[in-house]
C-alpha positions as CSV (number, residue, x, y, z in Angstrom):
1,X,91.2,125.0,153.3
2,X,91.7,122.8,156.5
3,X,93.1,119.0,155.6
4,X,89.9,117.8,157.7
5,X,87.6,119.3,154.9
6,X,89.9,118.4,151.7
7,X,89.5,115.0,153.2
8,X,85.9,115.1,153.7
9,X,85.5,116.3,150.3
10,X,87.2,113.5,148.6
11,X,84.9,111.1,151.0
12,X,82.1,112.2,150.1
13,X,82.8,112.9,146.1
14,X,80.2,112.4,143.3
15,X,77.2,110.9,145.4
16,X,73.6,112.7,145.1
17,X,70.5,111.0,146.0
18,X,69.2,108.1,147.7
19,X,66.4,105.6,146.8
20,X,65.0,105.2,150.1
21,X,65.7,105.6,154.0
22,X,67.5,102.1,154.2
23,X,69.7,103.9,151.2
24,X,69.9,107.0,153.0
25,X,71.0,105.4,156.1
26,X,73.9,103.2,154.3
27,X,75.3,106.3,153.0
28,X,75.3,108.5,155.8
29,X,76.7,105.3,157.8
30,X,79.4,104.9,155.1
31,X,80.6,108.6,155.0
32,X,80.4,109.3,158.9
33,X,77.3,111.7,158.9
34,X,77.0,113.6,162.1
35,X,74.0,115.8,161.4
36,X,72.0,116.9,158.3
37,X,70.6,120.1,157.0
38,X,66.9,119.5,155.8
39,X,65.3,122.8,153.6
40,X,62.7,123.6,151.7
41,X,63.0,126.9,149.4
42,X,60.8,129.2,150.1
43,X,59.2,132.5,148.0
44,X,62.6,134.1,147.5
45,X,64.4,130.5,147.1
46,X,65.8,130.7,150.6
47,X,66.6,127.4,152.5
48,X,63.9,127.4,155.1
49,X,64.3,124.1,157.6
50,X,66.1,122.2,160.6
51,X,69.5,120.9,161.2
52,X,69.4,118.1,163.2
53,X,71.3,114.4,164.3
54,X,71.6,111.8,161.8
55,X,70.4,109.9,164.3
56,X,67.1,111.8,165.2
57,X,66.4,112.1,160.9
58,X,66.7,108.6,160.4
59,X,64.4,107.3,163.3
60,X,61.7,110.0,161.6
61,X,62.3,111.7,159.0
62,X,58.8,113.5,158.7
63,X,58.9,116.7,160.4
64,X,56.9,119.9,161.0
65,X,57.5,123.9,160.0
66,X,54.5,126.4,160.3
67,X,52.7,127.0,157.5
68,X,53.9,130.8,157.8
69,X,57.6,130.2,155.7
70,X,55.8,130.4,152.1
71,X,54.7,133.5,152.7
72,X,57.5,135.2,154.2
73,X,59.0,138.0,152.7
74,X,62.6,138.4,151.4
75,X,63.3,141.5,154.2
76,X,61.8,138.8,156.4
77,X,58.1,140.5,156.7
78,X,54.6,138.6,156.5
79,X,51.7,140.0,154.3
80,X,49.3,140.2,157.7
81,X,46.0,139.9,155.6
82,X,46.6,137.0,153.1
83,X,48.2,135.0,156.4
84,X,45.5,135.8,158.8
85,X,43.0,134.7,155.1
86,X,44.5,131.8,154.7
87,X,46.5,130.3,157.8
88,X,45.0,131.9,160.9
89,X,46.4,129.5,163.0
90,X,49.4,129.4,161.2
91,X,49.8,125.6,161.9
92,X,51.9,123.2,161.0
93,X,53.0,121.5,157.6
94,X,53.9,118.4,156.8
95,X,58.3,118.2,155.7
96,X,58.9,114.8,154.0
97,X,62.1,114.5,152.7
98,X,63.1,113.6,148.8
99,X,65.9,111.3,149.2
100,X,66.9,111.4,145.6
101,X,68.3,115.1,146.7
102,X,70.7,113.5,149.3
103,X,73.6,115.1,149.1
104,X,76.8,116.1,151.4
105,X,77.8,119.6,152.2
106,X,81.0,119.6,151.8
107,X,81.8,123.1,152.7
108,X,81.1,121.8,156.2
109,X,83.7,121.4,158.9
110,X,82.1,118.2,160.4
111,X,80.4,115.8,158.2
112,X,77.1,117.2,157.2
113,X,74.7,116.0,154.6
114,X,71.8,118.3,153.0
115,X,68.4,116.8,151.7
116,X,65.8,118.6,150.4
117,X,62.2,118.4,151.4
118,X,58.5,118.5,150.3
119,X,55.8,120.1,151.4
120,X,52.4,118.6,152.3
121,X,49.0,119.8,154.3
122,X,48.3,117.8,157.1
123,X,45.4,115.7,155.2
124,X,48.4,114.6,152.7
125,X,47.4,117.3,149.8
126,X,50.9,119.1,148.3
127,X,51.2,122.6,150.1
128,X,50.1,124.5,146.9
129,X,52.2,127.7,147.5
130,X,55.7,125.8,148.1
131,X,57.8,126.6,144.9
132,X,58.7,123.1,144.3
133,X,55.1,121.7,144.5
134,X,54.2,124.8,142.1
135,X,56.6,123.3,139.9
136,X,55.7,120.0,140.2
137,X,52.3,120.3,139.3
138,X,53.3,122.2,136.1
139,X,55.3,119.5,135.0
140,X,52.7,117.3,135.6
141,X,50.7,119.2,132.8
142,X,53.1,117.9,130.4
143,X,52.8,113.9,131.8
144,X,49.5,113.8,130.9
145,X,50.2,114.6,127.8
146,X,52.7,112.1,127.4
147,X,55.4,114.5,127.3
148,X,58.4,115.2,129.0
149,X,59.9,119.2,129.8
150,X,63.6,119.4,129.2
151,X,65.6,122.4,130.4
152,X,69.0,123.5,130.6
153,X,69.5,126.9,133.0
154,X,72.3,129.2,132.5
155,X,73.3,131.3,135.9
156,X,75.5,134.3,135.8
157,X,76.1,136.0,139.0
158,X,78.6,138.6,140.4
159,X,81.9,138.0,142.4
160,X,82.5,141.3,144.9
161,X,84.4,142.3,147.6
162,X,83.3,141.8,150.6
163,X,81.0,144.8,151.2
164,X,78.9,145.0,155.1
165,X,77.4,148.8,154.7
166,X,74.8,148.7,152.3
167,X,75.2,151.9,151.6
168,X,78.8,151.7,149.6
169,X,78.6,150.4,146.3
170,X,79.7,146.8,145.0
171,X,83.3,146.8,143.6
172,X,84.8,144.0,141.8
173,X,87.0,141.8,143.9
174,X,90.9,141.5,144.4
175,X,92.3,138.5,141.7
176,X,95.4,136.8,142.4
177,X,97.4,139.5,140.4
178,X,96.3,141.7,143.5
179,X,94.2,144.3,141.0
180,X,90.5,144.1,140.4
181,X,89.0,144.4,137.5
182,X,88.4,147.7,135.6
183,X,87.0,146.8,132.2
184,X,84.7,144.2,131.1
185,X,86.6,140.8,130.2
186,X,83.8,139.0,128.3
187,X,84.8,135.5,127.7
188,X,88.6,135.9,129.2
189,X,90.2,132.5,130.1
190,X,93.3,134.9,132.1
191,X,90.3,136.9,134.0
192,X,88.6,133.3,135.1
193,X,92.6,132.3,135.9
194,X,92.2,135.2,138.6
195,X,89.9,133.6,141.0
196,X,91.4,129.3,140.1
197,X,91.3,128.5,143.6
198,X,87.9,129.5,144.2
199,X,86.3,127.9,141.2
200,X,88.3,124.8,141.7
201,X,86.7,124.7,145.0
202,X,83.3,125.2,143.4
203,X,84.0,122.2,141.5
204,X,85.2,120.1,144.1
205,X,81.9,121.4,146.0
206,X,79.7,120.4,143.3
207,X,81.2,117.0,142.8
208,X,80.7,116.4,145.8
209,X,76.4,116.8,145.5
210,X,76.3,115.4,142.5
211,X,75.7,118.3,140.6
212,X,76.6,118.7,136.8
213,X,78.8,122.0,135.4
214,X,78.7,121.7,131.9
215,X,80.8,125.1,131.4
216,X,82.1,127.8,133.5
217,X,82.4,131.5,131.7
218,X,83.4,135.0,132.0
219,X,80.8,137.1,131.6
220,X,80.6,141.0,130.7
221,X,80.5,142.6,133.3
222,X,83.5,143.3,135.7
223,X,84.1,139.6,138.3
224,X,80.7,138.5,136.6
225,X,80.6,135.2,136.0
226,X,78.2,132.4,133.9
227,X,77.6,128.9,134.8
228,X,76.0,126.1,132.1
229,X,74.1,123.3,133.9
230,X,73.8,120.1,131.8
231,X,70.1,119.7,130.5
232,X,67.3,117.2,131.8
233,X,64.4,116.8,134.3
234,X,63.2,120.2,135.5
235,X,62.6,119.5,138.8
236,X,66.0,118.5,139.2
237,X,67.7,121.1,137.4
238,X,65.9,123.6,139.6
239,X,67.1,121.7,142.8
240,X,70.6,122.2,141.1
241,X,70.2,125.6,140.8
242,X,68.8,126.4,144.2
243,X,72.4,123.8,145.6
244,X,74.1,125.5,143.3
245,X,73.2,129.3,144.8
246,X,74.3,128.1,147.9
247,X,77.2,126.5,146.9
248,X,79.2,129.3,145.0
249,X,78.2,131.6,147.8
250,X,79.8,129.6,150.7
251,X,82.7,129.3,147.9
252,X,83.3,133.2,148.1
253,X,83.0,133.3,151.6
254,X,85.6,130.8,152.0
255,X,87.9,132.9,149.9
256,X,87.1,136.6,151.4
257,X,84.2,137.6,148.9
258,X,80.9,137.8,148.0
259,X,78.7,136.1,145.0
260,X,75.7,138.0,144.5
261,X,72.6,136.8,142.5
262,X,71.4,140.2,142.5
263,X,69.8,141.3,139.1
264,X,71.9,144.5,138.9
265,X,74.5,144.5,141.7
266,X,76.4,147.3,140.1
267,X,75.7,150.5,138.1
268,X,76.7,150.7,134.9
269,X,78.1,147.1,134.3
270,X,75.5,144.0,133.1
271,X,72.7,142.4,134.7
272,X,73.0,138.8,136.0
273,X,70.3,136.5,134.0
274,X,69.2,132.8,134.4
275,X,68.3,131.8,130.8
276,X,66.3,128.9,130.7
277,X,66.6,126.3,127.6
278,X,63.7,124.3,126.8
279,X,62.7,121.8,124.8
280,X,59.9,119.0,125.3
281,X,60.5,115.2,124.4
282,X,57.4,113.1,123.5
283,X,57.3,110.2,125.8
284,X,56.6,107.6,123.3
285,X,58.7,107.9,120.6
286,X,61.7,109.9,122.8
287,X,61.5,112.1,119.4
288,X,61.7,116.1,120.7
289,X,58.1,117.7,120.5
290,X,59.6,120.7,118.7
291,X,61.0,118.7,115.6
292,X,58.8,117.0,112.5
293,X,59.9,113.3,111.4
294,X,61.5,115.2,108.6
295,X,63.6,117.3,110.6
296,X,61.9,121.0,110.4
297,X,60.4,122.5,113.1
298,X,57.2,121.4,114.2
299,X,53.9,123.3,114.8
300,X,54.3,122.5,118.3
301,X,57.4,124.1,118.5
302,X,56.0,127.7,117.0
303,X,53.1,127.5,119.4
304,X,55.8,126.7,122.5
305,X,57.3,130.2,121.2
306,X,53.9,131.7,121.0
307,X,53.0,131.1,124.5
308,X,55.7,132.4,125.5
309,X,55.5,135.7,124.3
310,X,51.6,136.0,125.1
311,X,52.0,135.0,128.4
312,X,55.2,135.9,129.9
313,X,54.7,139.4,130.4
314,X,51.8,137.9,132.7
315,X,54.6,135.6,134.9
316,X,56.9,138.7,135.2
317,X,56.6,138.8,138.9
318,X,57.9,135.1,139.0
319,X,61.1,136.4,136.4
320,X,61.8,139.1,137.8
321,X,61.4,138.9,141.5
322,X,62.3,142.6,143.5
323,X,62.5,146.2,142.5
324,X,66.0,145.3,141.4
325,X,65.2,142.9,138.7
326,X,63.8,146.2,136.5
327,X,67.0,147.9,136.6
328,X,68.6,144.9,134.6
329,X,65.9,145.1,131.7
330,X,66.6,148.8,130.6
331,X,67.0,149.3,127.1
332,X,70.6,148.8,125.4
333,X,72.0,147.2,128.7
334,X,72.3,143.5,127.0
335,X,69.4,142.4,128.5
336,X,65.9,142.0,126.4
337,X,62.8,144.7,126.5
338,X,60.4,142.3,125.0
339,X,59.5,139.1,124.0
340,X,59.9,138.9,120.3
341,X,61.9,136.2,119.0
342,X,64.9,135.2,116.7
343,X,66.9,132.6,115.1
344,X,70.5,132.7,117.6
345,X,69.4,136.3,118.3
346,X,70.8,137.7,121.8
347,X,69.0,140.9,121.5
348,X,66.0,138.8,121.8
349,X,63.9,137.8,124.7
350,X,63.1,134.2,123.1
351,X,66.6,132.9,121.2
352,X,66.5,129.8,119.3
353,X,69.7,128.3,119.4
354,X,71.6,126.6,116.2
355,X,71.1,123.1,116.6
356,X,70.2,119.5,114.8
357,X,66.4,118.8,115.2
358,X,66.6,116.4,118.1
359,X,68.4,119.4,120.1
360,X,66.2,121.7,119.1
361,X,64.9,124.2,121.6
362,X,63.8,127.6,122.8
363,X,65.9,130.1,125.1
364,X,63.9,132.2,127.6
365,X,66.7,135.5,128.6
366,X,64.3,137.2,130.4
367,X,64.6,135.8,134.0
368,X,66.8,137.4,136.6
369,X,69.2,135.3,138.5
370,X,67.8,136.3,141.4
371,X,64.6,134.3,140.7
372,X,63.6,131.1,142.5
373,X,64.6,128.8,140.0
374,X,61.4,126.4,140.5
375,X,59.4,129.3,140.4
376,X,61.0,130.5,137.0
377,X,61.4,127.5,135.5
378,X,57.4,126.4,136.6
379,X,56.4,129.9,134.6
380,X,58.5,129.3,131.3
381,X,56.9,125.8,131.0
382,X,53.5,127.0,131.9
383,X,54.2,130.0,129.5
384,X,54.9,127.2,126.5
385,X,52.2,124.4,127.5
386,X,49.4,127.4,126.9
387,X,50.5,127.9,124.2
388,X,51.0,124.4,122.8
389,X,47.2,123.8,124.1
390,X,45.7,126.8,122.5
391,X,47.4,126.1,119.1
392,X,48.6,130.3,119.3
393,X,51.5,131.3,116.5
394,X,53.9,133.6,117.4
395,X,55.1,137.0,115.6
396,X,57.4,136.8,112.6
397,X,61.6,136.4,114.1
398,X,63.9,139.4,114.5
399,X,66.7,139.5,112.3
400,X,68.0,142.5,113.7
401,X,68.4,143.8,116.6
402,X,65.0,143.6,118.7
403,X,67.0,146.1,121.2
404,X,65.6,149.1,119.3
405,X,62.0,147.7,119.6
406,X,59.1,148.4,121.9
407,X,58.6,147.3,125.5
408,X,56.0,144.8,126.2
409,X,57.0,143.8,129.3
410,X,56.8,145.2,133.1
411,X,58.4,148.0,134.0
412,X,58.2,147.4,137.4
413,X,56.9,145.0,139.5
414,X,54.1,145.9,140.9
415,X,52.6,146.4,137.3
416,X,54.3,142.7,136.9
417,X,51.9,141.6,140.1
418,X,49.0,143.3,138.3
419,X,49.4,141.5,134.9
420,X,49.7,138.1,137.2
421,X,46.6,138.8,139.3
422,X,44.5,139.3,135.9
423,X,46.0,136.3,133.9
424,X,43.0,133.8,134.1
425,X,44.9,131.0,131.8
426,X,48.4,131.5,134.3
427,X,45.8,131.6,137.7
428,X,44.0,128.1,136.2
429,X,47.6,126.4,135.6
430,X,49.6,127.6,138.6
431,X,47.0,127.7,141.2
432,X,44.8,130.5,142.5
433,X,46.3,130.0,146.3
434,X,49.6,130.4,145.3
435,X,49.2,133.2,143.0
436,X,47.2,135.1,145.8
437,X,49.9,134.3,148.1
438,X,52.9,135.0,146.0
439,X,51.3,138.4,144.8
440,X,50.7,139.7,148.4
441,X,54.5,138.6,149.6
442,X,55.7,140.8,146.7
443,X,53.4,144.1,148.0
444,X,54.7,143.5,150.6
445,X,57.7,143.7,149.6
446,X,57.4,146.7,147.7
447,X,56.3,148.3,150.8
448,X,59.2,147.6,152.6
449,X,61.4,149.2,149.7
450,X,59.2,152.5,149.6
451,X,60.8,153.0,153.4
452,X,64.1,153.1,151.8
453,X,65.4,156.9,150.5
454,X,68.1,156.3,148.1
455,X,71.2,157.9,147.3
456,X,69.3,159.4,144.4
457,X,66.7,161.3,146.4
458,X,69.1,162.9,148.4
459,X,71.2,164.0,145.6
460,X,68.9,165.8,143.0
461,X,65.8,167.0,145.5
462,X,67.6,168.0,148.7
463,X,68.3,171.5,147.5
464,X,66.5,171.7,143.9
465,X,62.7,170.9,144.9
């Protein structure tokens, strides 16, 4: 690392968010800003957006991007009908950035800031296919409620070699002991110790935006790594996620690797999952929804779980993004099949934690980590608020392994699309636009991958059909 950026670094350390413009403007006065990267996160929870001067962002900080970048496709395609449908023109939206997302890059060799931006029609209405509106508006079920969603996401992801054919497999990277990896090293403190420089850098990195690592892990799989993000407001914690994406992939790059988010980036080793704690804090009282005054668990929090199994299976799609995805969730590969539920139960795709009754809370391990984390989190919460509305009760909890129990989810995702497009309850709560949008970007999608023969193809029918 260069002295210029250590320097800009430790400049810029530990601020995240502004309260207004006049805010905005002090800081980026303070810390020498030259320009600033302004995104919004699009389908596939890619930073869609300008970079611009300071200068130019602060004397108007409203800007335009077509309509078109919510439904673009992750290979980069549009779903012709549903855009010519619904945005002929394909005009302009309305970018107004949220200052309390004002953060540096510090990655950057000049001073850069990032903020994040929302996304609004042109008669002021939220763009209701832009993931972080989706989310919003779930949240907002909760308010009116007088509640408040908390959530805690858990991100494992791979660390690889560098790798620029797609058609050679992932390997493991090169630690500082110059060997890779050959076994799985679940929890090792000496296999993290391989790769210190970069995760101190990932540290530093996140210091510097403000963002809050509650633990860093080894995962299972060979370089696969876990990070903990510290529980609270779910918008947030799914900005953090989508900084934090971008941030431990510039890391790698830095240091001659990749880090992949890709549900099953290598055959034969783990899947990469984003579990998603939750629990729900009544407004009023600041007592957690899930727990009676006497400590047990409340009805609330049975019907949270309920919900979740009856209507997950419907949000697939939003879990479990790409044809990828499906290869994590095969039986026995430490992932779940289903959705049944158990008392600190891994094999389970609802966990319930051990915890005191104001902790108390519900794990979802079904999403991939290569879901858009406003998009999963928005379908876990909608998921649970159904079912807290409708009063539902949930199966009786594994106690054993649930990894020798039936399917009931997807296999795929174009069956996942299917179960979304007929789910009236998930249609009313996440919006019909965006549901009709988001299922024709994935077709799409699926298109695209059907014009792909794989290594497979080639190797059992060239010569045997």
């Amino acid at each position: 690392m260069t002295r210029k950026k250590t320097a800009q670094k430790k400049s810029l350390r530990s601020r995240r968010g502004a309260v207004d413009i006049d805010d905005a403007r002090d800081f980026m006065a303070r810390a020498g800003i030259e320009e600033i990267e302004c995104f919004v996160a699009n389908q596939a929870g890619v930073a869609r957006g300008k970079v611009m001067p300071s200068e130019k962002f602060l004397g108007n900080p409203v800007m335009s991007l077509p309509g078109a970048i919510f439904y673009q496709t992750i290979a980069g395609d549009y779903p012709e009908e549903v855009l010519q449908r619904e945005m002929p023109a394909d005009g302009d939206l309305v970018l107004r950035p949220d200052f309390s997302t004002l953060t540096a890059v510090p990655w950057a060799s000049d001073p850069t800031a990032q903020v994040i931006l929302d996304a609004f029609h042109r008669d002021g209405r939220a763009q209701e296919n832009a993931p972080r509106q989706v989310l919003r508006r779930v949240v907002e079920l909760f308010r009116r409620n007088g509640w408040e969603p908390v959530v805690a996401p858990e991100i494992e992801f791979y660390l690889v070699k560098r790798n620029t054919d797609p058609d050679y497999p992932l390997e493991p990277p090169i630690g500082r002991s110059g060997r890779a990896e050959i076994g799985r090293q679940a929890y090792s403190i000496a296999a993290v110790n391989e790769f210190d420089d970069l995760f101190e850098d990932i540290y530093d990195y996140s210091e510097a935006q403000g963002l809050a690592i509650d633990a860093l892990i080894h995962e299972e799989g060979a370089g696969q790594m876990e990070i903990n993000l510290r529980h609270g407001d779910p918008i947030d914690l799914a900005d953090q996620v989508f900084l934090f994406k971008r941030t431990i992939r510039e890391a790698a790059l830095q240091h001659d690797m990749y880090a992949t988010f890709m549900a099953k980036p290598i055959a034969r080793q783990p899947g990469s999952a984003m579990h998603i704690h939750t629990s729900v804090v009544d407004t009023k009282t600041g007592r957690n929804l899930f727990s009676n005054e006497d400590d047990s668990p409340s009805p609330a929090f049975f019907s949270f779980i309920a919900g979740l199994q009856t209507y997950l299976p419907a949000a697939m799609s939003m879990l479990a993004p790409y044809v990828n995805s499906y290869r994590r969730l095969t039986r026995n590969s430490t992932a779940p099949i289903n959705v049944r539920w158990g008392y600190d139960n891994r094999t389970t795709g609802l966990r319930v934690p051990p915890s005191d009754a104001a902790a108390r809370r519900v794990e979802n391990r079904v999403p991939s980590s290569d879901a858009n984390p406003y998009l999963a989190i928005a379908a876990t919460l909608a998921c649970g608020y159904l079912g807290i509305e409708a009063g539902l009760q949930p199966g009786e909890p594994v106690t054993g392994s649930a990894y020798n129990l039936d399917f009931d989810l997807p296999r795929g995702i174009l069956e996942a699309v299917i179960e979304l497009g007929e789910c009236e309850p998930l249609i009313d709560v996440l919006g019909q636009s965006f549901v009709n949008t988001y299922s024709a970007v994935k077709r799409t999608e699926y298109e695209t991958f059907m014009q792909v023969i794989s290594p497979w193809e080639r190797e059992y029918l060239l010569l045997n059909v």
